[in-house]
C-alpha positions in Angstrom: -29.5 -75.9 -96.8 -29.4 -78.0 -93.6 -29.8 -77.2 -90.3 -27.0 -77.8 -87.7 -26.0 -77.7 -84.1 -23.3 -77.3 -81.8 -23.4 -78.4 -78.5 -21.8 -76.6 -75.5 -21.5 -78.7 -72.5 -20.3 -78.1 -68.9 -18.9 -81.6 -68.3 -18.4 -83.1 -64.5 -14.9 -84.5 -64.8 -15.0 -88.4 -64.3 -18.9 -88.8 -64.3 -20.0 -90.8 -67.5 -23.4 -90.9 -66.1 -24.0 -87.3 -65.2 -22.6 -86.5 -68.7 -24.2 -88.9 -70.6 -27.6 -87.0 -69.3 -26.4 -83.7 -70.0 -25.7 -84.4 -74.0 -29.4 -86.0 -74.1 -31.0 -83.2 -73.3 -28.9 -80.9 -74.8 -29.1 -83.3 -77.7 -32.9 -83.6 -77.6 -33.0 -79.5 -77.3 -30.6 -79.4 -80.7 -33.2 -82.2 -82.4 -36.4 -80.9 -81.0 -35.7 -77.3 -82.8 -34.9 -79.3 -86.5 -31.4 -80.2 -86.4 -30.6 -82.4 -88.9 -26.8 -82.0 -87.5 -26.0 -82.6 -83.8 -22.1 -82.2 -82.6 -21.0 -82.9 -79.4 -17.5 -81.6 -78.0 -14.4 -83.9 -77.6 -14.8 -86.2 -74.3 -18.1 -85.7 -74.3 -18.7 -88.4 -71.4 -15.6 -87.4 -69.0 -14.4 -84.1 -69.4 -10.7 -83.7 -69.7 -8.3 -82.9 -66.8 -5.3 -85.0 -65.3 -7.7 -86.9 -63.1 -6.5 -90.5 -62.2 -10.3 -91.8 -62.5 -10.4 -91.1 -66.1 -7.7 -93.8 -66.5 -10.9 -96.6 -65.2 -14.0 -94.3 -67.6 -12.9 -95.0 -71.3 -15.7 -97.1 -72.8 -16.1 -100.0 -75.4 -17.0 -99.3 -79.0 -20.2 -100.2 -78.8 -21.2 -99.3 -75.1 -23.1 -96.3 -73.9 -21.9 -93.6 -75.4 -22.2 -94.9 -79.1 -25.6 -96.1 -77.8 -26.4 -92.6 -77.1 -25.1 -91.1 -80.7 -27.4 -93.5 -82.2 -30.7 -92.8 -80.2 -30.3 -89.2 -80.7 -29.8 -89.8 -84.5 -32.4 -92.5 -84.7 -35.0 -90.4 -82.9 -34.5 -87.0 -85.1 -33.6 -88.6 -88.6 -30.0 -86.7 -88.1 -26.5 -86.8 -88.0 -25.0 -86.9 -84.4 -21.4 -87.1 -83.7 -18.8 -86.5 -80.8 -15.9 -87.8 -79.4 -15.2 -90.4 -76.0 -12.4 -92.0 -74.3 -13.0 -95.6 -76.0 -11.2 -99.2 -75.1 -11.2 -100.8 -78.1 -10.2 -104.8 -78.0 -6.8 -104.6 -78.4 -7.0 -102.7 -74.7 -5.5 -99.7 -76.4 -7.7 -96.4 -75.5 -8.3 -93.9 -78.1 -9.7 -90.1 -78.3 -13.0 -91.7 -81.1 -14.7 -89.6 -82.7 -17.9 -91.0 -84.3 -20.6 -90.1 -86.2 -24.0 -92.3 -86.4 -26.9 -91.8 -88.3 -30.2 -92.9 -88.3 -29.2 -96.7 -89.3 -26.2 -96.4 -86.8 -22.5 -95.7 -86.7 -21.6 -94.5 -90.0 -18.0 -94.1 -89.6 -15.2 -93.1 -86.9 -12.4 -90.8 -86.3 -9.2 -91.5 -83.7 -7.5 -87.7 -82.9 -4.3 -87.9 -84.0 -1.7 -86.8 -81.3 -3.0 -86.5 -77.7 -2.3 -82.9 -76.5 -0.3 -82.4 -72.9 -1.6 -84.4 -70.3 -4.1 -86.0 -72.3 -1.4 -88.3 -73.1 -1.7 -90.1 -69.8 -5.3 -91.4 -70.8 -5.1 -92.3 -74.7 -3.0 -93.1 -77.9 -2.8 -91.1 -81.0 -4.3 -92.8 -84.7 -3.9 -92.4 -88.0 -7.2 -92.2 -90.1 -7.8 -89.8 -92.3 -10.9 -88.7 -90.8 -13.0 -88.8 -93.9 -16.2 -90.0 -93.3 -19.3 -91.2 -95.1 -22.8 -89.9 -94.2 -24.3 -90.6 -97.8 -25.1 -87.3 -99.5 -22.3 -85.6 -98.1 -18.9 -86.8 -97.1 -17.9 -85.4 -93.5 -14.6 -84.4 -92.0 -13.7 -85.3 -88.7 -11.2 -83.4 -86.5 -10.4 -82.8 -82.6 -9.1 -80.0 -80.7 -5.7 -79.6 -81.7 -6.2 -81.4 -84.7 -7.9 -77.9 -85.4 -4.1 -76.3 -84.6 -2.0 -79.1 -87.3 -1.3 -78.4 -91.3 -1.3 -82.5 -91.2 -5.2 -81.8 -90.8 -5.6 -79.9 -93.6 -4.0 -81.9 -96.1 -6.0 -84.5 -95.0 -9.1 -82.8 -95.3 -8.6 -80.2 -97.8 -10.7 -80.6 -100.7 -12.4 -84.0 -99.2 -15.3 -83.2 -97.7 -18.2 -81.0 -97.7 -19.4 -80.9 -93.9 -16.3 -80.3 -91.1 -17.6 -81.5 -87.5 -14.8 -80.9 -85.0 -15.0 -80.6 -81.2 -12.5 -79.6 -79.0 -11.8 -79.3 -74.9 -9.5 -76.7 -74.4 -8.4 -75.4 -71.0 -7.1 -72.4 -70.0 -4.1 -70.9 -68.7 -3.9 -70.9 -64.7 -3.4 -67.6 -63.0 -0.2 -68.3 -61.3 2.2 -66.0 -60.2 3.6 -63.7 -61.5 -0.5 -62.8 -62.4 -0.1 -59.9 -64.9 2.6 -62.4 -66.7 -0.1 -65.4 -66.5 -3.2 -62.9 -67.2 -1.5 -62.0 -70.5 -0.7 -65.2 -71.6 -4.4 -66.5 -70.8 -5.6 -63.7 -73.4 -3.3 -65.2 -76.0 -4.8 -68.4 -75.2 -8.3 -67.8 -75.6 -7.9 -65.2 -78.5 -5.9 -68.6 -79.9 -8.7 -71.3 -78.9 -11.6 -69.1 -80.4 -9.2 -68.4 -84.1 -8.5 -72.0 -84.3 -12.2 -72.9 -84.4 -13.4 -70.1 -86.3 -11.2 -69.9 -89.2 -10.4 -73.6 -89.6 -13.1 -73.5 -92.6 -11.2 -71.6 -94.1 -8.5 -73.9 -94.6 -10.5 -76.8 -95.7 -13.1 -74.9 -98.0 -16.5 -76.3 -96.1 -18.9 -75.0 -93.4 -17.8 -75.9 -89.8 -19.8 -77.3 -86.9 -17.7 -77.2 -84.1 -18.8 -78.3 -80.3 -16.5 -76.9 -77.1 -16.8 -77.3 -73.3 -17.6 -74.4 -71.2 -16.9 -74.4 -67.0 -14.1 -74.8 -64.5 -11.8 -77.1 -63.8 -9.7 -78.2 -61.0 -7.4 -80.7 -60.9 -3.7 -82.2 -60.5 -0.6 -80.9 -62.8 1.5 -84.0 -63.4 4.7 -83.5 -61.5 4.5 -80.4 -60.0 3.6 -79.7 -56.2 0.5 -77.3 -57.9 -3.0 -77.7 -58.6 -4.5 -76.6 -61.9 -7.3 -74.1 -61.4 -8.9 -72.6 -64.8 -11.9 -73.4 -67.1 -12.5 -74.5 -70.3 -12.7 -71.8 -73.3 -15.7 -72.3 -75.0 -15.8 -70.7 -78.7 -18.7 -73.5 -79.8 -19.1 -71.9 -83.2 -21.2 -72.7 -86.6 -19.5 -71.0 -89.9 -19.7 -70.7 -93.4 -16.9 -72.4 -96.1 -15.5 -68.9 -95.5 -15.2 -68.6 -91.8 -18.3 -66.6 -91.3 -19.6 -66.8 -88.2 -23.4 -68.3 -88.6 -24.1 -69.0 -84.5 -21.6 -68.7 -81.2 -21.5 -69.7 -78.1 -18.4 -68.5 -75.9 -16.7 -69.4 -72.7 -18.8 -66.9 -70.5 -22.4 -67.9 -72.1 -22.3 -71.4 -70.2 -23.8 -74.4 -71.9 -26.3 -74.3 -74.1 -27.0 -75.4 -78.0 -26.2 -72.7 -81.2 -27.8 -73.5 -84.7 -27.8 -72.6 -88.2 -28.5 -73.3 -91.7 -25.2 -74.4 -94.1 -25.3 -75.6 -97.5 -22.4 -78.4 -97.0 -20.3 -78.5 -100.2 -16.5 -78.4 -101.4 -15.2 -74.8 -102.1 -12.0 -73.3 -102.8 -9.9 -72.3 -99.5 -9.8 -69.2 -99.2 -6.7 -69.4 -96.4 -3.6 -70.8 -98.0 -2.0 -73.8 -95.7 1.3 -72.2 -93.8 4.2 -74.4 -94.5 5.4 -75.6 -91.0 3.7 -78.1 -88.8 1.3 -75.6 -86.9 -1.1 -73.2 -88.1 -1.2 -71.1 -85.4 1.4 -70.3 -83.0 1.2 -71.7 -79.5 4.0 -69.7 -77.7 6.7 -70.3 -75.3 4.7 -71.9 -72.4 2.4 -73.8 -74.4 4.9 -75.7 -76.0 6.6 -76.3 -73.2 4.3 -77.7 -71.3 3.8 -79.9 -74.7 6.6 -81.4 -74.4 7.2 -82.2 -71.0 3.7 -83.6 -70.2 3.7 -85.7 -73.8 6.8 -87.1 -71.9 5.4 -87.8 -68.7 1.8 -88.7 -70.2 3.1 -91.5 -72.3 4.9 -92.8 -69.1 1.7 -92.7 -67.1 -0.2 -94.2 -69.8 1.7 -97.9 -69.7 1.3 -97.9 -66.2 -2.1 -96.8 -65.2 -4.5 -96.5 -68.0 -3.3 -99.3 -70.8 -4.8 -102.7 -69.7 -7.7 -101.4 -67.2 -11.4 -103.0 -67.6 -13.4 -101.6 -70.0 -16.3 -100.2 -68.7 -19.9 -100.0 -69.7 
């Protein structure tokens, strides 16, 4: 058995600093009470939003935030992963997940597609995700990742420890509200299902690590503000998508552990044939689609080429 934690964080959008902070002592908190497994949630130093600043907050491979993975795991003899808006030399910016240990960074993870507006601030990769921690081999996957059949046959039958994060927002209460107040519940029925049974596709216990809070910020090309929150669902399962520890939108942040005996079983969800496990609906693929469009746009001219930061 090993002990493991998720972490749920309640990010300030744009402040690497203020972030940064948070994770260590929610990190030290995870350590202190015998985690030999820390996870952090995707964008772990920035939050997620369509926020111009976050175009100028991506950081090198071997900066601060990698810095902090390895302290963490260096100080408590433990694995620590998470995923940051990282430059790498070629100036392209990537969603990298990585995992270090106590001799460093074991291995790293680049999400595959960037989801909506997250496309104005990175570019997709291509890596299997498979990682090497020594005794166990560890799956990596991000948000939506959590959503794709690609995932699973990537995964499935590979590893024997899945550490995923995600930062998923919510639906906005626009008008008309009961239309928008329905949809939101389809959302965060969606966000929490994703996490929990994703296990159960890949046949190995699930750490995963979510943001909690609001968030306020532009909607690319529309004359509206986004106003909503993240949806939480930081969750710790078994190889069978039972529900060992949870932490949901409402309870803030905060750390969840449990014990898990990481190992390869059989799946005990079959893989659906399409490209999607779960459906997203009408508006959520819209929005897909037209923000993937304008994201990729935005991207050339505002985030590909800035300084790297620290």
């Amino acid at each position: 058995m090993v002990r493991v934690a998720a972490v749920q964080l309640e990010a300030v959008l744009a402040d690497v600093d203020a972030n940064l902070a948070a994770c260590e002592r929610l990190g030290v908190r995870a350590g202190e009470a015998g985690a030999e497994v820390i996870a952090l949630p995707e964008f772990f130093t920035t939050g997620i939003g369509f926020d111009e600043r976050l175009a100028r907050a991506a950081l090198p491979p071997d900066g601060v935030a990698t810095e902090l993975l390895c302290s963490l795991a260096a100080r408590f003899g433990a694995l620590v992963g998470g995923s940051f808006l990282c430059r790498d030399g070629d100036g392209q910016v990537r969603n990298a997940y990585l995992l270090a240990g106590p001799d460093g960074v074991l291995g790293r993870h680049d999400k595959d597609l960037p989801t909506m507006w997250e496309n104005a601030f990175y570019v997709g990769g291509s890596d299997p995700g498979v990682l090497d921690a020594g005794r166990y081999r560890v799956g990596a996957a991000v948000c939506w990742e959590l959503m794709r059949t690609q995932t699973v046959h990537r995964l499935k039958g590979q590893v024997d420890l899945l550490l995923t994060g995600s930062g998923w927002w919510s639906v906005p209460e626009w008008a008309p509200a009961p239309l928008f107040r329905r949809l939101e519940r389809a959302n965060t029925a969606t966000a929490r299902t994703a996490a929990v049974t994703f296990a159960q596709f890949i046949g190995a216990p699930c750490v995963h690590a979510a943001h909690a809070g609001t968030l306020d910020c532009d909607m690319p090309w529309l004359p509206l503000r986004y106003r909503g929150r993240f949806e939480g669902s930081s969750v710790i399962t078994e190889a069978d998508g039972t529900v060992l520890a949870e932490l949901g939108r409402d309870d803030g942040e905060g750390v969840i552990l449990a014990e898990v005996t990481p190992g390869r079983r059989t799946p005990v969800a079959s893989t659906p044939r399409g490209f999607w496990l779960h459906s997203r609906g009408a508006p959520a693929t819209a929005f897909w689609h037209y923000q993937r469009w304008h994201g990729t746009r935005w991207y050339q001219k505002h985030t590909a080429g800035q300084l790297v930061n620290r």
